[in-house]
C-alpha positions in Angstrom: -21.7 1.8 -6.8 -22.6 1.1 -10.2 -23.5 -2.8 -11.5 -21.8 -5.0 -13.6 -23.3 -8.0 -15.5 -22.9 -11.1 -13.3 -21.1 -12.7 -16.0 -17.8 -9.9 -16.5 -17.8 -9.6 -13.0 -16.8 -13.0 -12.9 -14.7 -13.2 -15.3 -12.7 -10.4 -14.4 -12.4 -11.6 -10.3 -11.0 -14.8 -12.2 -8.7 -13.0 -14.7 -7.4 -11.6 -11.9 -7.0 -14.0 -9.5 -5.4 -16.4 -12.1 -2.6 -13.2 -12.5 -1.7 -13.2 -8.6 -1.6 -16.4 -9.0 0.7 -16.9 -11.2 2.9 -13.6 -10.4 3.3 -15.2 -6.4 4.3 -18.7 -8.3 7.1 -16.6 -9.9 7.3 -15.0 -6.5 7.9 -18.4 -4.8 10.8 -19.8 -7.4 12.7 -16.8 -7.4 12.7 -17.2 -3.3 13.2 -20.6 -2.9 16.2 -20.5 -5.5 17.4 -17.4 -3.4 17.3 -20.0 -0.5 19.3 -22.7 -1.5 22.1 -20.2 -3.3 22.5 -18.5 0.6 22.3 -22.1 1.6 25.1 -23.0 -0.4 26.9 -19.6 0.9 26.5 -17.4 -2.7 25.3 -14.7 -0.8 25.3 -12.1 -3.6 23.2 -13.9 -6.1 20.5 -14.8 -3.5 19.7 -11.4 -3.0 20.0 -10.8 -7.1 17.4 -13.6 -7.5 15.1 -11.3 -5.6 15.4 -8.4 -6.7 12.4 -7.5 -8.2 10.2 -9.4 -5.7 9.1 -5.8 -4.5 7.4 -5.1 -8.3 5.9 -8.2 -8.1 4.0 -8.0 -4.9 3.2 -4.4 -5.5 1.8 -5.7 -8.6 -0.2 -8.4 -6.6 -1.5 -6.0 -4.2 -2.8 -3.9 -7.0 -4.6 -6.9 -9.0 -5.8 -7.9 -4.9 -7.1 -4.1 -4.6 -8.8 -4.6 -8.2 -10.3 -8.2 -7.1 -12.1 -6.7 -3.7 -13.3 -3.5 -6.0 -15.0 -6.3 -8.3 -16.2 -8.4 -5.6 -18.0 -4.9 -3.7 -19.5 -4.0 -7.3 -23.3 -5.3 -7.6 -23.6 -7.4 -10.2 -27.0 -7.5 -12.7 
């Protein structure tokens, strides 16, 4: 594997991390407001709040797949 400086390693594993984090934050609001709408029996729009949870997650599991690439590079 090639090396990195220590310094954009870093910075990118943060970059990165930051994104999932906020993407699974979005992640989280659209399912906990899906929650309460089945809760309060609107069946329909629970499930239209989360749609689009499957492009989000395969977008975190591609910026998780880019974090443990970074982490196995060396780093100079």
């Amino acid at each position: 594997m090639s090396a990195m400086p220590a310094e954009v390693k870093t910075q990118a594993v943060t970059a990165n991390l930051k994104a999932i984090q906020a993407l699974l934050a979005v992640a989280a609001k659209q399912s906990a407001e899906a929650c309460l709408l089945s809760q309060c029996a609107q069946h329909n729009e629970a499930i239209g709040t989360v749609f689009g949870l499957d492009a989000i997650l395969q977008d975190v599991t591609a910026l998780y797949s880019a974090v443990v690439v970074l982490h196995r590079l060396k780093a100079r």
